[in-house]
N, C-alpha and C positions, 0 to 999 in steps of 0.2 A: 535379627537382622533380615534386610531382604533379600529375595533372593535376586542373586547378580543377572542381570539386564544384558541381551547382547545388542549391539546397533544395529540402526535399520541398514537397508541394503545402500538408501539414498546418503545418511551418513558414511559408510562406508565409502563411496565412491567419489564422493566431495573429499574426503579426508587425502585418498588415495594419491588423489588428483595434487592436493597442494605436498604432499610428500614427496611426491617424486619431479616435481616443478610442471609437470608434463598440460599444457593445453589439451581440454578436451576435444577435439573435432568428430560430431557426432553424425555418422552418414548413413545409420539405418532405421527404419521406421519413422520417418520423419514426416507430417502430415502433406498430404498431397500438394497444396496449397503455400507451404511453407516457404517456397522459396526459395536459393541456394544460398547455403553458408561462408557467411565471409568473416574474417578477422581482422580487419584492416586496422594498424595500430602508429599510421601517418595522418597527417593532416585535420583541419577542423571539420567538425561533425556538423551539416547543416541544420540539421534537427536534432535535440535531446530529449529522449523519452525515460525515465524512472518509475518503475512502478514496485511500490509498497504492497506487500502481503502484510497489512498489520500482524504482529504477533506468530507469524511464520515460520519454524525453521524446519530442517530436516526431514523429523518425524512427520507432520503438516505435510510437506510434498512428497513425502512416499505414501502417506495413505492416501492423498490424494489420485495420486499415480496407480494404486489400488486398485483404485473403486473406480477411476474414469479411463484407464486406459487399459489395465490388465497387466498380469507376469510379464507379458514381453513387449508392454508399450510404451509411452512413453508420455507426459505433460508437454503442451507447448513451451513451458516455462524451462523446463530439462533438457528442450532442444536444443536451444541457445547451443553458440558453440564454447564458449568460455565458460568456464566456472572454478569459482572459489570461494574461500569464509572470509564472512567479518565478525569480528570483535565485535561486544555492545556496550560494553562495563561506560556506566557515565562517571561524572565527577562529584553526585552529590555525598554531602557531608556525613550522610547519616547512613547510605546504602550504596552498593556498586551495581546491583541491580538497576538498569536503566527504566524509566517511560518514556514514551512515547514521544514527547517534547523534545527531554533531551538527545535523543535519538535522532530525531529530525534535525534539532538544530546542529547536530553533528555531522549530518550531509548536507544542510544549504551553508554554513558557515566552515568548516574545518577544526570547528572548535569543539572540545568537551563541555559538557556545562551539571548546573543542577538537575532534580527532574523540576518538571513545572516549567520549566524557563522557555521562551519562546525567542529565539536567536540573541538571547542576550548572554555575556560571559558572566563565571563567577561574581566580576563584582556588576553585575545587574545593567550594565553599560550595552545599547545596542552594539551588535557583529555585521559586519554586512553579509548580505543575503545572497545565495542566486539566484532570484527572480529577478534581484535587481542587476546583478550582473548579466543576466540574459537579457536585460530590458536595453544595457547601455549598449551594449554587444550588436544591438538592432534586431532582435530575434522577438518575436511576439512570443506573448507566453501564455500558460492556462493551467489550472488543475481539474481535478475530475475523483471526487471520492464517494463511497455510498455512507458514510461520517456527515456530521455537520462541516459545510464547507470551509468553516472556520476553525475545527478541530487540530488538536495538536500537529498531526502531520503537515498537511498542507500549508497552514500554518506559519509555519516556521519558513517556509521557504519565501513567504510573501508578507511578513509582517514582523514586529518586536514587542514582548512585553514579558514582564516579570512572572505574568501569573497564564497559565495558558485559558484558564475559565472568562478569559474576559473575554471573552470569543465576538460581542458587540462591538469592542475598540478595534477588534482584530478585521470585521467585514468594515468599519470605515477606514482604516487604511488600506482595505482593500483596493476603496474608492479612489480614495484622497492622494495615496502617496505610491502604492507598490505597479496597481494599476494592471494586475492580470486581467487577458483578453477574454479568457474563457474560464468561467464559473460555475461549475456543475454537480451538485450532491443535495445534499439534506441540511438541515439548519435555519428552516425559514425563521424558526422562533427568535434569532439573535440580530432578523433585519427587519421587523416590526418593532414599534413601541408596544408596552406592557399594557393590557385589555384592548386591543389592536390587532385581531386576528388576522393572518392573507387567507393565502388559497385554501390551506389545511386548518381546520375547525381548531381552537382550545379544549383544552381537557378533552381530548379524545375518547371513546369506552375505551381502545385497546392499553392505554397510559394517560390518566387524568391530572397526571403531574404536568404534562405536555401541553405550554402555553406561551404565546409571546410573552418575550422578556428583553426587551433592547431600550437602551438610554443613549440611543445618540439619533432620533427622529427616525424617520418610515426610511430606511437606506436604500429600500425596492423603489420608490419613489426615487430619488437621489439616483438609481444607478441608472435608469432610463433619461432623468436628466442629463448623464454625464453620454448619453449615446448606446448602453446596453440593450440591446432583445432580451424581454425576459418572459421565460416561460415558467410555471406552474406543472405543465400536465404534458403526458407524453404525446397530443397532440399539438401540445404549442411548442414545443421541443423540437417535433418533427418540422414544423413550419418555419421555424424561428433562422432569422437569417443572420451572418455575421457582419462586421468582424469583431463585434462586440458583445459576448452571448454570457449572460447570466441566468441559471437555471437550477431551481429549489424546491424539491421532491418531496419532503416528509415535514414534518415541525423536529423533528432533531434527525437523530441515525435514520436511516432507510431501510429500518428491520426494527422488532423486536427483540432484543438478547434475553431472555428469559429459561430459568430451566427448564428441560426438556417438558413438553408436556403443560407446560403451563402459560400458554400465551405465546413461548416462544416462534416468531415467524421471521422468516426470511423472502419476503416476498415486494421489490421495490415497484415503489409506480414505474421510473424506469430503471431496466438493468444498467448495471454497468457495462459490458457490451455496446449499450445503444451509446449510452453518455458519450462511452472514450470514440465511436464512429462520428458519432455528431462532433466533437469536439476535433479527431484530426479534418474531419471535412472544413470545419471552421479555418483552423489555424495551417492547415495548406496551400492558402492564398497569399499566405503571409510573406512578402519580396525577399527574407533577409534569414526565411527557417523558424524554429520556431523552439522552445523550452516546455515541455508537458508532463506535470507530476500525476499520476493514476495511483489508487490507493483503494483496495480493499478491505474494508476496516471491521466486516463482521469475523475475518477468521478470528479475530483476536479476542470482540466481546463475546463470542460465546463460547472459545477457548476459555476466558476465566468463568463460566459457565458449564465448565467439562460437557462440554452440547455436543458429542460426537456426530450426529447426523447433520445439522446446524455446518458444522466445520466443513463437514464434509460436501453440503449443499454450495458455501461461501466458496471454498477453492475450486469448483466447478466452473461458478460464474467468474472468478479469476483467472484459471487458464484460459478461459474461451476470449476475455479482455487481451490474453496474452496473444491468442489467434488472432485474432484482427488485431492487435499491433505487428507481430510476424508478418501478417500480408503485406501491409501500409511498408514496414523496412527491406519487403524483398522487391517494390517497386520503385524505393527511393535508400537505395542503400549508403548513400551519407549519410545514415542517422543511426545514433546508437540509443542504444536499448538495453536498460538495465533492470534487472528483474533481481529481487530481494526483500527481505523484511528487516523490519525496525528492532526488535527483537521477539524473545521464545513466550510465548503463555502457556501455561499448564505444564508443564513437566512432561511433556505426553511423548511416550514409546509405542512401539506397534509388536503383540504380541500374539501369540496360537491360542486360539481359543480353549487350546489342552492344561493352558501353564496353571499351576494353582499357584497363587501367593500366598506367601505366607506373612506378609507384612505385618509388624507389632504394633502398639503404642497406641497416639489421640490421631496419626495421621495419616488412616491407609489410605491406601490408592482407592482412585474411582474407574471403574470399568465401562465403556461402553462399548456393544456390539453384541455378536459377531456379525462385520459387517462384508459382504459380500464380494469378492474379484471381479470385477469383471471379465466377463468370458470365460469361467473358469468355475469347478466346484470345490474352490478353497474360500478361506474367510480366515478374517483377521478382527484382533480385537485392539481397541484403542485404549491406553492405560493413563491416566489420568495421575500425577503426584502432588499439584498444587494447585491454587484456582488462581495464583499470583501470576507475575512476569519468571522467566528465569535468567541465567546468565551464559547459557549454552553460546555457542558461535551460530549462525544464520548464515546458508550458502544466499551466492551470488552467480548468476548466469545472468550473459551479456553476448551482445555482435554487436559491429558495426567499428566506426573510427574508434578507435583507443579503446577498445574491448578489451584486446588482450592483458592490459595492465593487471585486469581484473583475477589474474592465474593469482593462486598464491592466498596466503593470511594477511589481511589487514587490520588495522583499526578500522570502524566505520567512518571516522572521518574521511578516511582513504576515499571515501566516494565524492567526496569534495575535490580534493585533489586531481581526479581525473575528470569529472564535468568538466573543471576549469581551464584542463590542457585542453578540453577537444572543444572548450568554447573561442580560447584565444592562445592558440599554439604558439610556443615559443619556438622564435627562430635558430 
């Protein structure tokens, strides 16, 4: 047997939290910058911000919290003043283990689903979305992932299909029908035709599997048609003006996931930082507010990767997204802000570099580390149980309008549920 695991300090204090019903209001060590904390739990939110820690939970932001902040500091994302769990278990027939898919379509719809399914229910039938509820609502909308911008997460909030691999049906309804303002991440391979290269070469050295592959015509074409700015490179990026901005960084993800050591790299043309800047600069002009899904999708590929440093590189550049979304709500506090993952990858606990396992069988654990505190000469080690999803709960930290709903356990669809009061509050 193994030996019994005790939780991290971040589970512990999530846990805490929905036990005793108690809102967290967090008022020390709070980044200079940050703004003052509000809870506001009336009225419609002029802006909504979501952002995804692909494969996130617990474990993920305390080592994160680690390694970038120290014993007595803190993540931008743990600032937040609400916090709580969500559930991830989806509906499919064969696992309760959720993907990514159905995860998402569990927060743009309210519904459970299979995995693979891209806003559509059990029986395969489109759900309606909240993009397009943000669209009617009058609110301009956008995403922003370092994923292909077509990948399950974003996804689902802008599109419908049985299979989430169609990712080329999924950027022409991006066009045609959903109609987000602001388009920014990786995936140019899925808006070329196949032997149709854009900006980034086919079969790359660093992945020679990496080549355009789209069946619905040149869409980069098509979307300048329809009135997009489209940028390639981090200086068309910087120039690129709105209010209609599409922008396509890598031939798929914005990193390499590979294990340790073997090609693995985390290094995007642009960060996410600039994207989610350039993107609320965009969609701040916008008369009516605005809808913005952010999504950091390497914690998660190199979580099934047990890539300890990798993880630890990706939640770095997602707190800092989470910093400049903090600044942006502490100057337009109608807007809420919701910070969470889709669900858990790897099994991963945080343990003393002293502990020995003693783990049996075909499936011990993978250790990586000992990785360093910040500010401090202690170290911690990262323990690895699966290279899969798991089914753990995933916290939630939030401010702004109808934040506070967020105390407490939910289902993930729960996060459907409150987008939609604070998009059209009922009287």
């Amino acid at each position: 047997m193994s030996t019994p695991r005790t939780s991290s300090p971040a589970t512990r204090a999530v846990a805490a939290l929905v036990a005793t019903g108690v809102v967290a209001v967090l008022t020390t060590a709070c980044a200079p910058d940050s703004g003052a904390i509000r809870t506001e739990s009336t009225g419609a939110a002029r802006n909504i911000i979501v952002v995804n820690g692909d494969g996130m939970a617990a474990a993920h932001r305390e080592a994160g919290r680690l390694a970038v902040a120290g014993l007595d500091g803190r993540l931008e994302m743990d600032s937040l003043p609400v916090a709580g769990l969500l559930t991830t278990d989806s509906r499919d027939p064969s696992t309760l283990v959720t993907d990514s898919a159905a995860a998402a379509t569990a927060w743009a719809t309210g519904e459970k689903t299979y995995n693979g399914a891209i806003s559509v229910g059990l029986d395969r039938r489109p759900l309606p979305i909240f993009g397009v509820q943000a669209k009617v609502a009058g609110k301009a909308t956008g995403l922003v992932t370092t994923a292909q911008v077509t990948d399950a997460s974003p996804a689902a909030f802008f599109s419908h299909t049985t299979d989430r691999g169609e990712q080329d049906r999924i950027a022409g309804q991006y066009l045609d029908e959903t109609k987000p303002d602001v388009i920014l991440g990786g995936g140019e391979d899925w808006w070329h035709p196949a032997g149709v290269p854009g900006t980034y070469p086919d079969a790359p050295a660093e992945d020679p599997e990496e080549a355009s592959r789209g069946t619905q015509g040149d869409l980069v074409d098509r979307a300048r048609q329809l009135g997009y700015t489209y940028a390639g490179s981090a200086a068309e990026l910087q120039q690129a003006a709105g209010p209609k901005l599409l922008g396509l960084f890598a031939n798929e993800e914005m990193f390499q996931q590979k294990p340790e050591g073997q090609g693995d790299v985390y290094s995007p043309v642009v960060d996410l930082p600039t994207m989610t800047r350039k993107a609320l600069d965009t969609l701040d002009d916008a008369p009516n507010g605005f809808f913005l899904f952010v999504e950091e999708e390497a914690v998660d590929e190199f979580a099934h990767n047990n890539n300890g440093p990798r993880v630890l590189q990706s939640m770095r550049s997602l707190d800092a997204t989470v910093g400049v979304l903090r600044r942006y709500v502490a100057d337009h506090p109608d807007t809420l802000l919701v910070v969470t993952g889709d669900h858990e990858c790897g099994g991963l606990t945080l343990e003393s570099p002293t502990v020995s396992d003693d783990e049996t069988g075909d499936a011990e654990s993978s250790e990586d580390g000992p990785f360093t505190v910040a500010g401090s000469t202690q170290t911690f080690v990262m323990d690895w149980t699966t290279t899969e999803h798991t089914d753990v709960p995933v916290p939630v930290t939030a401010e702004g309008p109808g934040a506070d709903r967020f105390t407490g356990e939910h289902p993930n669809t729960y996060v459907h549920d409150v987008l939609s009061e604070v998009l059209t509050p009922r009287s």
